[in-house]
N, C-alpha and C positions, 0 to 999 in steps of 0.2 A: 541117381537119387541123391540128395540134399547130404540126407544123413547117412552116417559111416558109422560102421561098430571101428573102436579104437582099445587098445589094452594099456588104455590110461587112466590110473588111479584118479588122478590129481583132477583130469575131468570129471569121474564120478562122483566128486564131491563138491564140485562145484555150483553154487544153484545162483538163479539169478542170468542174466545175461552177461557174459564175458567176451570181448573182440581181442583176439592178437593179432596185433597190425604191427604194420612201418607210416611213419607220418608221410614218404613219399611216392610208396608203393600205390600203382596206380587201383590194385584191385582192392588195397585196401579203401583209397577212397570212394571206392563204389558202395562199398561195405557201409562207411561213414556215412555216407549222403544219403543212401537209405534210413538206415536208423535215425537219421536226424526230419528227417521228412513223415516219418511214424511219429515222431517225438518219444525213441523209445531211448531208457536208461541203461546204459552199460558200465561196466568194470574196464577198462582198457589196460593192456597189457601189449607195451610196448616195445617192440622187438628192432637192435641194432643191428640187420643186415650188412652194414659194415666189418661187424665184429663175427660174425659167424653165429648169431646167436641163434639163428632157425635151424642151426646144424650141429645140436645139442641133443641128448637123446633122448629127455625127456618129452624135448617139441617133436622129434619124427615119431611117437610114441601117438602124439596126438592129431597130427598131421603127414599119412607117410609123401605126400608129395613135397615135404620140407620148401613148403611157399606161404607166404601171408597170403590172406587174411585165413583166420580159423573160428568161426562163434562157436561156445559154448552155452547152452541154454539148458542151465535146470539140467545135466551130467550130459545133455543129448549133443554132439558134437558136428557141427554142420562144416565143409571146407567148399569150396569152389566161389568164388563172388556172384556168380549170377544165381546158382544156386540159393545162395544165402540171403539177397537181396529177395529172393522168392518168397522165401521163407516166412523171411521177417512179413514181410507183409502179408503173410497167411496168418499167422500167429498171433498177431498185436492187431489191436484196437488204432483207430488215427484214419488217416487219410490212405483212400482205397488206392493202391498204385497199381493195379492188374483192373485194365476195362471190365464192366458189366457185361456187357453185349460179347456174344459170341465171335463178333468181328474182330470186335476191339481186343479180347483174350487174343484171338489168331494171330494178330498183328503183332503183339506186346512179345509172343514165345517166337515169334518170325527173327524179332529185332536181337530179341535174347541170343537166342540159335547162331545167327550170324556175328555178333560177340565173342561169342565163343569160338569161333571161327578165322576169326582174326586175331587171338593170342598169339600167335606166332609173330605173326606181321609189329604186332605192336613193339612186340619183344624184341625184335631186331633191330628197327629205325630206335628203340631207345637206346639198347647199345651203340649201336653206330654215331647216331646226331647227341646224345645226352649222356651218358656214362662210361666210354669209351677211356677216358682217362685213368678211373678208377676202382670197373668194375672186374677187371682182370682178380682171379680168386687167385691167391698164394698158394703154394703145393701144399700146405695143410690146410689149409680148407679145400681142396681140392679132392685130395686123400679121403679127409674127413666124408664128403659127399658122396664119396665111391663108398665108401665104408656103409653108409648107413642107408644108399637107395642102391648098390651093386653096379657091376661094369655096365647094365642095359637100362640104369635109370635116366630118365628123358632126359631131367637135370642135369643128371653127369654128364652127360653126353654134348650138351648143349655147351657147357661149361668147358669141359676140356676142350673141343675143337676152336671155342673160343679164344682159350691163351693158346692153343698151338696154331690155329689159322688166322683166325679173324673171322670177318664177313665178308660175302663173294660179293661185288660191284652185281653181279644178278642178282641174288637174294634182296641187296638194299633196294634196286629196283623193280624187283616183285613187290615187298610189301608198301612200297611205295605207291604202286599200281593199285593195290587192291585197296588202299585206305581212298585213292582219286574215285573207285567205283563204289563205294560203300558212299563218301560224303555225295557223290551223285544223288544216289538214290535218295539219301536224306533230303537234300534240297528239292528233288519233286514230292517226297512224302512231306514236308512241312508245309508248300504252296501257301495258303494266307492262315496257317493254323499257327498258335503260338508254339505248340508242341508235338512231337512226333504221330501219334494219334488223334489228337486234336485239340480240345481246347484246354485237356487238363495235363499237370504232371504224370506220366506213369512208371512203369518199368522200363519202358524201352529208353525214356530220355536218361534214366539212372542209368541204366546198361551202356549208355554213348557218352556221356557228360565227359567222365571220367579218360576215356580214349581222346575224344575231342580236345581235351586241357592239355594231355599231352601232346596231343600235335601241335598245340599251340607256343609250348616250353620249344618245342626245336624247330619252330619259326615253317611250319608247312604252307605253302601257299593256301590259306584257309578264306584271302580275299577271293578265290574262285568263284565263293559259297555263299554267296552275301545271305540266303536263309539263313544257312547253318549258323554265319556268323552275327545272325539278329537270335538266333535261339541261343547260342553261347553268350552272349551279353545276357539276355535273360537269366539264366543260370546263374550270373556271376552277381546279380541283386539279389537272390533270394539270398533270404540268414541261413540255410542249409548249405551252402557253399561256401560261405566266410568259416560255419563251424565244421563242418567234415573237412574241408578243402586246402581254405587260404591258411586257419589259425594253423593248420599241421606243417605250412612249410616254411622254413625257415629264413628272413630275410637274406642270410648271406647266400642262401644255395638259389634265391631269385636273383639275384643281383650276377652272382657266377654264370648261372643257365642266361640271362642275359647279356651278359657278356661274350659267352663262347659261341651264341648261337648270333650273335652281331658280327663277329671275328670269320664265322663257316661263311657265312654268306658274301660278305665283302671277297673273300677268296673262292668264290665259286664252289663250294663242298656242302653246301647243306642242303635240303629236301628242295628247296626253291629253283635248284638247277638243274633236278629234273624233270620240270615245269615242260620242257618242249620236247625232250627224249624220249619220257618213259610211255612206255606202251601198257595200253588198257587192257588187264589181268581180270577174267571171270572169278569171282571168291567161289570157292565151291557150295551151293548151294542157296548163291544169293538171289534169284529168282525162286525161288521156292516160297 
């Protein structure tokens, strides 16, 4: 379910629309690109992931997965992006983004489904190929996180084995695998259609845009895909992607991410060389 009971004041008094995001966090811009495609108005409340700011207690009060993005609408508190992107589009008036047709719904909570299925995968290849240098959390934030989600919080969990291990050369090439079988499927589900479903924008292209740009940041062999990569040019014309997207990120961190991911590949270490390795990973439940 969308919506959470939370034991947060500060939400209940909230009215109006409110987003707490990161301008680079990939689910907030799923968040953004939604509500810009409703043309709904928000309160944005912007959160320094660097700084530890999601690991404050008044935001795990409101969020106990201590992750962006979180809407707050009118006290009622929605977390998860896919969820929220749902939502919004239940809720507001604008451009229908869930098909009419009972096909088209099936397809749109398929694409969802499978999204959600691949957080993990995303979430690795970004530490690995994109934030590897400076996502390592310092023992206070570290501490801090154990503090306020306990020793069996996913977070933690994920986090600590991070600074003490890394990522296993398999893990990088599982989620590697299963992002080659997901963009598969996309390119026979796009065939001569401008959009995942067909001819219009819906949920499922908002649910993929946002993963898609990231693979795009760490240089994935995305010319595989030549659909994929004619419906990502599309995406990058609409005004909903310059305003959820490009205005959030900031010249020097494209200029860096181009850089680093020009440097991985010249030395054989970025997603692109495992172009001939990596073997084809079932997502679980991506035929469904």
């Amino acid at each position: 379910m969308p919506l959470i009971s939370c034991n947060s004041e500060m939400a209940s008094e909230l009215r109006g629309v409110h987003l707490f995001h990161n301008g680079a966090s990939q689910c907030s811009q799923r968040v953004r690109l939604g509500l810009a495609e409703k043309g709904v108005t928000y309160v944005s409340h912007h959160l320094d992931l660097r700084k530890g700011e999601h690991l404050r207690a008044w935001y795990a009060q409101l969020n106990p997965n201590l992750v962006v993005p979180t809407l707050v609408h009118d006290g009622q508190v929605i977390i998860e992006s896919n969820d929220i992107i749902s939502y919004i589009d239940s809720q507001f008036d604008g451009l229908a983004l869930m098909p009419e047709s009972a096909a088209g719904a099936a397809g749109a909570r398929r694409w969802l489904a499978l999204s959600d299925r691949c957080k993990s995968a995303i979430r690795v290849l970004s530490f690995e190929y994109l934030f590897r240098n400076f996502a390592r959390k310092s023992a206070t934030q570290l501490e801090r996180l154990r503090e306020l989600s306990g020793d069996d919080g996913e977070l933690y969990r994920f986090h600590r084995r991070y600074v003490e291990e890394g990522l296993s050369h398999e893990e990088v090439g599982r989620s590697i695998s299963e992002f080659r079988v997901v963009l598969a499927q996309m390119e026979d589900a796009l065939g001569d259609a401008p959009w995942l479903l067909g001819g219009d924008v819906s949920l499922a292209d908002i649910a993929w845009l946002c993963d898609v740009h990231r693979l795009a940041w760490m240089r994935f062999p995305l010319g595989d895909y030549p659909r994929v990569g004619g419906w990502y040019e599309r995406w990058q014309a609409r005004p909903s992607f310059r305003e959820a997207v490009r205005e959030f990120e900031p010249l020097h961190m494209r200029l860096f991410l181009r850089l680093q991911g020009g440097m991985r590949d010249r030395l054989g270490r970025g997603p692109r060389s495992w172009t001939s390795q990596a073997q084809v990973a079932v997502v679980p439940g991506s035929q469904s």
